[in-house]
N, C-alpha and C positions, 0 to 999 in steps of 0.2 A: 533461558534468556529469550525475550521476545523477541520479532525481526518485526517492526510493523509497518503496514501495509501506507503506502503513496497516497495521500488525497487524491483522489479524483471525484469528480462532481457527480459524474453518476454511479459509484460507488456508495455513495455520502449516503443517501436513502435506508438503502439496505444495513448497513454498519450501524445506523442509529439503531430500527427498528429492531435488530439484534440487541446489538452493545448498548442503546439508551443513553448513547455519550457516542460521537466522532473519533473512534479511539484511533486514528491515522497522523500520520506525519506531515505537521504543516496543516490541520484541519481548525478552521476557527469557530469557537462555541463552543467548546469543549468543558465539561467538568472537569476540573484541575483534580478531585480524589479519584474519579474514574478512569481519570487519562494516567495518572500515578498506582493503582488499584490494576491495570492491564498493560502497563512497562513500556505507555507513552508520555515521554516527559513533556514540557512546555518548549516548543521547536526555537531553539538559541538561533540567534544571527546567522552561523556558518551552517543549519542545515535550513534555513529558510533561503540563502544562497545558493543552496546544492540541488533545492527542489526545484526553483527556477530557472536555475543552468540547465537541469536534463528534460524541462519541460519547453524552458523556452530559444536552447541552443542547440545548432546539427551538431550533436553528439554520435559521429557516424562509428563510433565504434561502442557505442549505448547501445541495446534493440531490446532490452530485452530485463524487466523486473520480475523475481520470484519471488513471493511471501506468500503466508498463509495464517499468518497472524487473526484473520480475523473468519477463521473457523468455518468458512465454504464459499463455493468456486464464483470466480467472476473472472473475465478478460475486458480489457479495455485500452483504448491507445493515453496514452498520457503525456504524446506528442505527434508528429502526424508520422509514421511509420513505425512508432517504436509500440510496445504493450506491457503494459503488466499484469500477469499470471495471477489471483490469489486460487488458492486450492483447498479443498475441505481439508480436515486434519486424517493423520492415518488411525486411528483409532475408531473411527467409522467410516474407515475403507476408503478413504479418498485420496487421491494419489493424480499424479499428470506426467505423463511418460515424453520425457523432453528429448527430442534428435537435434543433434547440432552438427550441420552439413554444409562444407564448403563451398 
């Protein structure tokens, strides 16, 4: 099972020039086989709601997206204090050692 990775605009770049397709959540322009083809479906009402709530509401107990859906490392805010993690896959060694401290 895929987990795929948040739009973000400066992600977008990169994910194409890989993937050749937007393959993220909420991303528009996408190839409907490719976005189907790598286990991103066409984003329904309730997760095009979901993206906007933790993009555009103080979700103060949000901080923090993990994926790696799309196969090597970026960080980025996808709101103003919050970030999402992507990470390379473990299969060519890529990993992100996460502390979570009160």
């Amino acid at each position: 099972m895929a987990y795929p990775t948040l739009y973000i605009l400066t992600l977008a770049d990169k994910v194409h020039e890989v993937w050749k397709s937007p393959i993220m959540v909420d991303a528009e322009g996408g190839d409907p086989e490719a976005q189907r083809k790598w286990g991103v479906g066409v984003a329904e009402a309730s997760t095009k709601a979901f993206r906007q709530w933790i993009v555009n509401v103080a979700c103060d107990n949000l901080v923090a997206l993990f994926c790696g859906h799309v196969h090597f490392p970026h960080r980025d805010a996808f709101a103003a204090g919050r970030y999402q993690y992507v990470t390379g896959p473990g299969f060519t060694g890529g990993y992100r050692k996460i502390m979570i401290v009160p």
